[in-house]
C-alpha angles and dihedrals in degrees: 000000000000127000082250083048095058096045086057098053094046084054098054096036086049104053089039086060101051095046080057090058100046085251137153108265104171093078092072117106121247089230112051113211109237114182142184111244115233086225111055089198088077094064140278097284132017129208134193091181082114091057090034100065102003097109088041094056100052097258142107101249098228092050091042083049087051099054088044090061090046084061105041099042078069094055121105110252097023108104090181144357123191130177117231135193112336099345111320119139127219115190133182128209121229113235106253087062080048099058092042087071087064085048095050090056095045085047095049098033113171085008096062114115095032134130149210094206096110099029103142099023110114107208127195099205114198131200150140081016081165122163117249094243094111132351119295112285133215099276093048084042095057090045084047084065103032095044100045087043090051087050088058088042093048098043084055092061088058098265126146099235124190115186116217136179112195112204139178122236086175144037130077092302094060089038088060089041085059099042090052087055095049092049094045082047091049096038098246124139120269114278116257102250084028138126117259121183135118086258097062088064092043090052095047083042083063091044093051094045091054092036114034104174096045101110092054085059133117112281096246084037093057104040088050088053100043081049093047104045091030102058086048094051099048094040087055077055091060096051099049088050089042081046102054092042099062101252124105131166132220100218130036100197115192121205102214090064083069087066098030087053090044082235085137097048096054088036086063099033086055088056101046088047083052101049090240093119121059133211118224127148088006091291125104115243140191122219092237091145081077093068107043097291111150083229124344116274132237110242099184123033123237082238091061099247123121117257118232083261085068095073095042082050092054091035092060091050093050086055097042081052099054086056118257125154092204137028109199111192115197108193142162132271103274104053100077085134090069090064090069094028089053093043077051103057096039087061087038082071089038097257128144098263082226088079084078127068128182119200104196105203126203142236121286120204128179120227123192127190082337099315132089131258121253126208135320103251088208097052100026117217092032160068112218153188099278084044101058086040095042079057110048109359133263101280093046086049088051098042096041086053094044108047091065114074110243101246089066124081112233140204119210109211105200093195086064100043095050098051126098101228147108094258084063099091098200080049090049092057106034093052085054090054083038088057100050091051089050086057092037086051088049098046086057079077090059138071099241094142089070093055121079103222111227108213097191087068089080090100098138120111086240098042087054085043095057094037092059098040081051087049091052097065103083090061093050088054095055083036090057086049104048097041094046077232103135086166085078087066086053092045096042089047085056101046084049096044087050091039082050095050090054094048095055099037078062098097098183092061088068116185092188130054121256112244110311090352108129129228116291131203085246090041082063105042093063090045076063093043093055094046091059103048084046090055085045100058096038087053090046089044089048091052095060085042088249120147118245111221126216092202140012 
């Protein structure tokens, strides 16, 4: 019996006592809270439903609590159930429900932890999204592993998730981008407000070689020529670091197609012909202080030409035609003002503004042996994606940017996540699924096919401990969905990979036989026992796109 089991069964015990009373039963909640007590000596699970809606329904909650015990004392699976304080439940499981939680994983495999919370909502989830001016850069870095980490978790809860990264081949940024290119091909200095970095020079030295005689062109010839090949050959750049570092995306989508389609020009015309847009000072404005903007924003300039807001107006409703229930937005940290401009524009086309969702994320520094660390000398200004990976592998650089939540700034220390110990959180985790192979490696010597495990015989406080954390993940996984959170995965991995850990540095709770001995029930149970927990970690790792390793 699973912690959403039990929910399941409170809720309907619950509603069924106080029918019986001639209570009230449609204040209970639809989603029951089911805890783990601190203090395991209170119980497996702990409830306050009977605090939570006693008053409402008509009842003193101790005495409501009480009747909910009787009842459930009586329930298969429920060995015993005890009110506590002013109306709180602790209930223990009896073994054999316990055990059923092992038999659920070995059963689902691969599939445990999923959901069915989002089946039928189609997603467009949008990061990195960077312009292909320089190499992808820490904080696009840190969106290229959450965001690719929330679509699995998201995809596990049922939804329909399309990956897309919007970029920009024109504009200022992409004219400096160019600039710097011509400059570094003619042997002038870098422009002012332009890009340095060794990989400006590799990527000109590509552009020479195909095109010999571009630097004696024309000035406009030259510069279209150095744009043009240059943002391909950077953006090919992207996606091979995107690529290599597990994370790929279903749709490219390329901005200047909103003004080459017209799709800007008739996305403004509809609001203005529906009053959604306003005139002031000879310029066109949307209302998006209504909606948490820090003032409202000028979509069209008083000079007739679009703001930059045009093409993130036309943008939402490509991707509302296409079909998508919700547009999920993952930016950085500056660009808090989109939240209320993007709400905006979804009511401007008379959608409900929770379509859209904003994810703000935060600042990511470097620190070695206590200092931080300065530029990248490839890409400039900056430390980037290759460097982070160059430094501590691709699975440390994805779990070390997942495990904090994105409205904290974090520091990445690469002393610690290149060492192999236990303070090294991705190593934590991936010994623990290490160790159960190794047992799993060294069972394959032993008869265990011809022994019945008997699960019930899990009676040991680590081998309960381990059962019901196994038995959480499926809620951390529908808590990381729903609350667009893919840092709980990290945190839950770790609890199981400690609670595991425990539970094998435990000798007298022995999965294989001594010697000659040959295999027990218990022997077996715990073979069980490992195997799950084994499942368990591989399915949580997979979610944040880190590797699972049989040995270490």
């Amino acid at each position: 019996m699973t912690p959403a089991d039990l929910a399941d069964l409170l809720r309907a015990t619950a509603a069924k006592v106080l029918v019986e009373r001639g209570l009230d039963a449609s204040v209970l909640p639809d989603q029951v809270n089911v805890e783990r007590p601190r203090n395991p000596e209170h119980g497996d699970y702990a409830t306050n439903v009977a605090l939570q809606v006693g008053k409402r329904a008509g009842a003193n909650s101790r005495e409501l609590a009480g009747w909910l015990a009787d009842a459930l004392s009586a329930a298969e699976g429920i060995d015993t159930a005890e009110v506590a304080g002013p109306g709180f439940l602790n209930i223990r499981l009896a073994k054999a429900a316990q055990g059923a939680i092992l038999e659920q994983v070995v059963a689902a495999g691969a599939r445990f932890g999923s959901g069915d919370a989002l089946d039928g909502t189609r997603i467009n989830l949008e990061f990195v999204s960077a312009n292909p001016t320089g190499p992808v850069h820490l904080g696009g870095t840190r969106w290229a592993a959450v965001g690719d980490a929330l679509g699995r978790i998201l995809a596990a809860q049922g939804a329909e998730v399309v990956r897309e990264y919007y970029f920009n081949d024109q504009g200022a940024q992409i004219d400096r981008f160019a600039r710097s290119l011509v400059a570094a091909a003619i042997g002038e200095p870098t422009p002012a407000d332009g890009y340095a970095g060794d990989y400006i020079g590799e990527i000109t030295g590509k552009i020479v070689a195909a095109h010999p005689e571009a630097p004696a062109l024309p000035e406009d010839q030259r510069l279209e020529l150095f744009r043009a090949e240059g943002v391909e050959l950077m953006f090919a750049e992207i996606r091979k670091s995107l690529h290599e570092f597990g994370t790929d995306f279903d749709v490219y989508f390329n901005e200047s197609s909103l003004f080459e389609s017209g799709a800007v020009e008739q996305a403004v015309t509809k609001l203005k012909d529906s009053g959604d847009l306003y005139e002031k000072d000879g310029a066109w404005w949307i209302a998006s202080s209504e909606y948490g903007d820090d003032q409202d924003r000028v979509v069209i300039k008083s000079d007739g030409n679009a703001a930059y807001i045009a093409g993130d107006i036309a943008y939402f409703q490509n991707k509302r035609s296409r079909g998508f229930d919700l547009c999920i937005y993952m930016l950085g940290a500056d660009h808090h003002g989109y939240i209320g401009r993007l709400k905006a524009a979804a009511a401007a086309f008379g959608d409900d503004p929770a379509t859209v969702e904003v994810l703000i994320g935060q600042m990511v520094n470097l620190v070695k042996d206590g200092a931080a660390v300065k530029m990248s000398k490839r890409a400039g200004t900056v430390v980037t994606l290759d460097d982070l990976v160059e430094s501590i592998g691709v699975d440390a650089s994805r779990y070390s940017l997942v495990r904090s939540s994105v409205n904290s700034s974090i520091d990445i220390d690469l002393n610690l996540w290149t060492s192999q110990s236990n303070e090294n959180p991705v190593y934590y985790v991936q010994y623990a699924h290490a160790r159960t192979a190794s047992i799993g490696r060294n069972a394959a010597e032993f008869e265990y096919d011809s022994v019945t495990p008997d699960l019930a015989l899990l009676t040991a406080d680590e081998e309960g401990e381990l059962i019901r954390t196994i038995g959480e993940y499926p809620r951390a996984v529908a808590s990381a969905a729903s609350l667009r959170e893919p840092h709980r995965i990290a945190r839950y991995l770790e609890e199981l990979a400690g609670t595991y850990h425990r539970f094998q540095t435990n000798k007298n709770l022995r999965v294989l036989p001594l010697g000659d001995e040959p295999v027990s029930p218990t022997n077996a149970a715990r073979l069980v026992l490992v195997n799950a927990t084994r499942q368990v970690l591989a399915n949580g790792l997979a979610l944040l796109g880190v590797s699972a390793p049989e040995r270490m």
